[in-house]
PyMOL CGO cylinders between C-alpha atoms (Angstrom):
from pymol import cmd
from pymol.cgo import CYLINDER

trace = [
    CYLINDER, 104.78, 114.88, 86.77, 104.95, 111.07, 85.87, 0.3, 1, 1, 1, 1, 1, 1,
    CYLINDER, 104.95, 111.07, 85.87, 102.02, 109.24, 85.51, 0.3, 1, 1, 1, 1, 1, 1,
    CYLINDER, 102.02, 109.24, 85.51, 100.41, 107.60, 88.23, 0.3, 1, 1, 1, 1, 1, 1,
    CYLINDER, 100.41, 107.60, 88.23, 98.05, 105.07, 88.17, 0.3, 1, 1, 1, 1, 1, 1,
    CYLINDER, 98.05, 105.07, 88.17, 96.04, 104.44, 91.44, 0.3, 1, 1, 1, 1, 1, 1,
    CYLINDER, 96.04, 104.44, 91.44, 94.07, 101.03, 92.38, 0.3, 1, 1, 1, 1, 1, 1,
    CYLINDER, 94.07, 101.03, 92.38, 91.17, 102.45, 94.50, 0.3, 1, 1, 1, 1, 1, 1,
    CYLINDER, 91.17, 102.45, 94.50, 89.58, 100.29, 96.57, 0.3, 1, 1, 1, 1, 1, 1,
    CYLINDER, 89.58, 100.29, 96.57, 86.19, 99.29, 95.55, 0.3, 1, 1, 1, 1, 1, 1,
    CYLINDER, 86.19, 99.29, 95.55, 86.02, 101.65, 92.65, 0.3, 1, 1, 1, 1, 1, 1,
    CYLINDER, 86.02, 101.65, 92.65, 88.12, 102.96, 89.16, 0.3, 1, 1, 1, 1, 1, 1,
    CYLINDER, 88.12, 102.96, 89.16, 91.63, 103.30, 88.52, 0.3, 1, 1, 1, 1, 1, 1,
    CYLINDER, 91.63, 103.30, 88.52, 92.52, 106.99, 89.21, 0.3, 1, 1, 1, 1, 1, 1,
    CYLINDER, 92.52, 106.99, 89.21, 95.47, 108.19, 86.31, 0.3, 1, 1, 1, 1, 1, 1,
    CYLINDER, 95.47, 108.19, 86.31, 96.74, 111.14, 87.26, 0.3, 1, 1, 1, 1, 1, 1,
    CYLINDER, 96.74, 111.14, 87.26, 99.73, 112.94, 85.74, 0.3, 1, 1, 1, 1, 1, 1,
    CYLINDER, 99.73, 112.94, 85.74, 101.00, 113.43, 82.17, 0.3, 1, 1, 1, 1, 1, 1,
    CYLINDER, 101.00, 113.43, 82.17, 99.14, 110.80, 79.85, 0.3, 1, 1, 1, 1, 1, 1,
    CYLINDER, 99.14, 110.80, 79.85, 96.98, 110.02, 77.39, 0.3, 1, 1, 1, 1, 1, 1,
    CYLINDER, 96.98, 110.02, 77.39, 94.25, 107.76, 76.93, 0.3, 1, 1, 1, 1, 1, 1,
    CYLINDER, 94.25, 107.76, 76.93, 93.73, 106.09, 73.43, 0.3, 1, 1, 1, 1, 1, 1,
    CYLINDER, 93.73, 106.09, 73.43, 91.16, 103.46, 72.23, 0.3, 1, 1, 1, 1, 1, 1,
    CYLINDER, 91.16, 103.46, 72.23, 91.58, 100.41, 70.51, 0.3, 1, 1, 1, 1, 1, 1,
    CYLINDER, 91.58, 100.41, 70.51, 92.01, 101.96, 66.66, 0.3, 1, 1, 1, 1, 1, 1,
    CYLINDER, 92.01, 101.96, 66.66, 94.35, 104.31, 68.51, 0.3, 1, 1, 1, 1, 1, 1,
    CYLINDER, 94.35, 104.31, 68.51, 92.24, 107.58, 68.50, 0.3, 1, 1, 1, 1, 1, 1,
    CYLINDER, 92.24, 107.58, 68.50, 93.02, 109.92, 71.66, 0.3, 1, 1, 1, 1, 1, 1,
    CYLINDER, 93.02, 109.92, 71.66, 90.50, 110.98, 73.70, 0.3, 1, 1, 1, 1, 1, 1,
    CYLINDER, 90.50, 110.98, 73.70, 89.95, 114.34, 74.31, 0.3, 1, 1, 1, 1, 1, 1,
    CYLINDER, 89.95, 114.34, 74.31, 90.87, 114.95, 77.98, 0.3, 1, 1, 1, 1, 1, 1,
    CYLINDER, 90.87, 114.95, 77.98, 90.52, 118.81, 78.35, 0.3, 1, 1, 1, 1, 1, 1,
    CYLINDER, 90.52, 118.81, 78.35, 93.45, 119.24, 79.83, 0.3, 1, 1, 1, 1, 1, 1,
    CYLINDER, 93.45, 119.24, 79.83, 92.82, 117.22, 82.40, 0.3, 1, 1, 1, 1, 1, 1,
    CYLINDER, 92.82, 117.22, 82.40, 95.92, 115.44, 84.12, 0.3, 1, 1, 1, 1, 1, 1,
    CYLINDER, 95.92, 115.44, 84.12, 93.48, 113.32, 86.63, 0.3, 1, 1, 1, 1, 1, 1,
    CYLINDER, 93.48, 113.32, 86.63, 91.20, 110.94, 85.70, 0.3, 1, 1, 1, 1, 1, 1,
    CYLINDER, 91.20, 110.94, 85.70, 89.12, 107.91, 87.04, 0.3, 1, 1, 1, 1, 1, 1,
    CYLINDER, 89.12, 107.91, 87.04, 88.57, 104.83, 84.40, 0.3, 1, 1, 1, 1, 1, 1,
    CYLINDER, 88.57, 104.83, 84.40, 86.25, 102.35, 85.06, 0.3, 1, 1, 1, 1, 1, 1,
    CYLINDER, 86.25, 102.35, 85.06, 86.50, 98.83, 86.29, 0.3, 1, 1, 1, 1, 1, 1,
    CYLINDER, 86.50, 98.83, 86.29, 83.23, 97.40, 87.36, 0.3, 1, 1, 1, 1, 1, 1,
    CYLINDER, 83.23, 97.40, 87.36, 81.80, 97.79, 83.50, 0.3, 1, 1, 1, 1, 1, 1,
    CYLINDER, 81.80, 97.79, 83.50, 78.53, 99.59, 84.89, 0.3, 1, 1, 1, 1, 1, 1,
    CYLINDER, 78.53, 99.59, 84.89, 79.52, 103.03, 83.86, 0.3, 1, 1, 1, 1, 1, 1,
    CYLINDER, 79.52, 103.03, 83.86, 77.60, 105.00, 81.42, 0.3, 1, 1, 1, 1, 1, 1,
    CYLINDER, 77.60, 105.00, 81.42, 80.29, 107.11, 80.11, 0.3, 1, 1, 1, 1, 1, 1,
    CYLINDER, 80.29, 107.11, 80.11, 83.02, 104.22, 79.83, 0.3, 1, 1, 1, 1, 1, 1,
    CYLINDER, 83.02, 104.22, 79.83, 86.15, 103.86, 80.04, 0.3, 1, 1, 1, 1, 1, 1,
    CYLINDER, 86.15, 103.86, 80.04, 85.94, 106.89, 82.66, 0.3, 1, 1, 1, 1, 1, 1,
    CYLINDER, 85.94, 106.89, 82.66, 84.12, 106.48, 86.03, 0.3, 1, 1, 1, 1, 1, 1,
    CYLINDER, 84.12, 106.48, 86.03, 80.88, 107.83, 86.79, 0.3, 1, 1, 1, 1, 1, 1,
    CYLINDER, 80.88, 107.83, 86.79, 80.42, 106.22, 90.15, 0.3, 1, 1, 1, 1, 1, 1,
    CYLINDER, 80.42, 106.22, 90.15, 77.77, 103.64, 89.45, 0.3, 1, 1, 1, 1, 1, 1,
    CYLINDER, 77.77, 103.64, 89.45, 79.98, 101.09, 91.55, 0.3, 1, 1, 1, 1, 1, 1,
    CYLINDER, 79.98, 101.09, 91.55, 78.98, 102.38, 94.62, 0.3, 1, 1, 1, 1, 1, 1,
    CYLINDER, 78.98, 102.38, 94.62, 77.01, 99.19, 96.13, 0.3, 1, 1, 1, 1, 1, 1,
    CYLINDER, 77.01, 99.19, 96.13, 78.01, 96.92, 93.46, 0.3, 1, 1, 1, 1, 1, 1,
    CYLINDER, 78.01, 96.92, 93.46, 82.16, 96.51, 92.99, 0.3, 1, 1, 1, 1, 1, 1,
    CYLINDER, 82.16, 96.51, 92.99, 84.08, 95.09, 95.67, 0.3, 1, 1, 1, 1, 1, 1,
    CYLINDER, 84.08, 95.09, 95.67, 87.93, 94.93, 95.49, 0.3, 1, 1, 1, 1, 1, 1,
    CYLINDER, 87.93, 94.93, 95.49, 90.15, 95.47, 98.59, 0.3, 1, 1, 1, 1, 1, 1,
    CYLINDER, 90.15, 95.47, 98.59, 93.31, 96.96, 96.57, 0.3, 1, 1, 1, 1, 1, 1,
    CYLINDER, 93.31, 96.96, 96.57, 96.75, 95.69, 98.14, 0.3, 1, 1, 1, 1, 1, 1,
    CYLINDER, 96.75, 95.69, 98.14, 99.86, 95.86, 96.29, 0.3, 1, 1, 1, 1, 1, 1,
    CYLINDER, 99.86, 95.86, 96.29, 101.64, 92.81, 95.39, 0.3, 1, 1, 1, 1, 1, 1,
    CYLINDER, 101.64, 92.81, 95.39, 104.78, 91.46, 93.21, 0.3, 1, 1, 1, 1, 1, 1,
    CYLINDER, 104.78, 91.46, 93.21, 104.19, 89.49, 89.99, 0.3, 1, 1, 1, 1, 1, 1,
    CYLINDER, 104.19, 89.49, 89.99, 106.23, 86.26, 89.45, 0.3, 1, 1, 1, 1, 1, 1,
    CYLINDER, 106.23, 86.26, 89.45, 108.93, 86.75, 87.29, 0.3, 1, 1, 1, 1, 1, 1,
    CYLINDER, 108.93, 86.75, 87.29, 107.94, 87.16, 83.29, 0.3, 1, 1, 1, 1, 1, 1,
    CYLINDER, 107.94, 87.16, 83.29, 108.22, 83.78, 81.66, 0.3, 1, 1, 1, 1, 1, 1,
    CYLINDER, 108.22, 83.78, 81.66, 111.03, 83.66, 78.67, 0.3, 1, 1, 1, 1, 1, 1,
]
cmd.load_cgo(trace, "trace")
């Protein structure tokens, strides 16, 4: 399956698929064997970069797709 990344409304980004997640020195995190995941995007999670739900009550983001301007050259 491709990877799919999934803007949720008021909450994380849900990656489902085949991926992985690395950090900034490049080390991969151990997943499980997991091919769905939700990373965080309000910053109040304890367990960053994955969701734990502490957005509930706090995040609000209506997600609607959209198309970037073109890429500058």
């Amino acid at each position: 399956m491709a990877t799919k990344l999934t803007v949720n409304s008021n909450g994380s980004l849900k990656v489902e698929g085949d991926f992985e997640i690395v950090d900034a020195q490049g080390n991969v995190y151990g997943l499980g064997g997991r091919t769905l995941v939700s990373l965080c995007r309000c910053g109040q999670s304890k367990n960053k970069p994955f969701c734990d739900g502490s957005h509930k009550g706090y995040f609000e983001h209506n997600s609607a797709a959209f198309d970037l301007p073109p890429k500058k050259v």
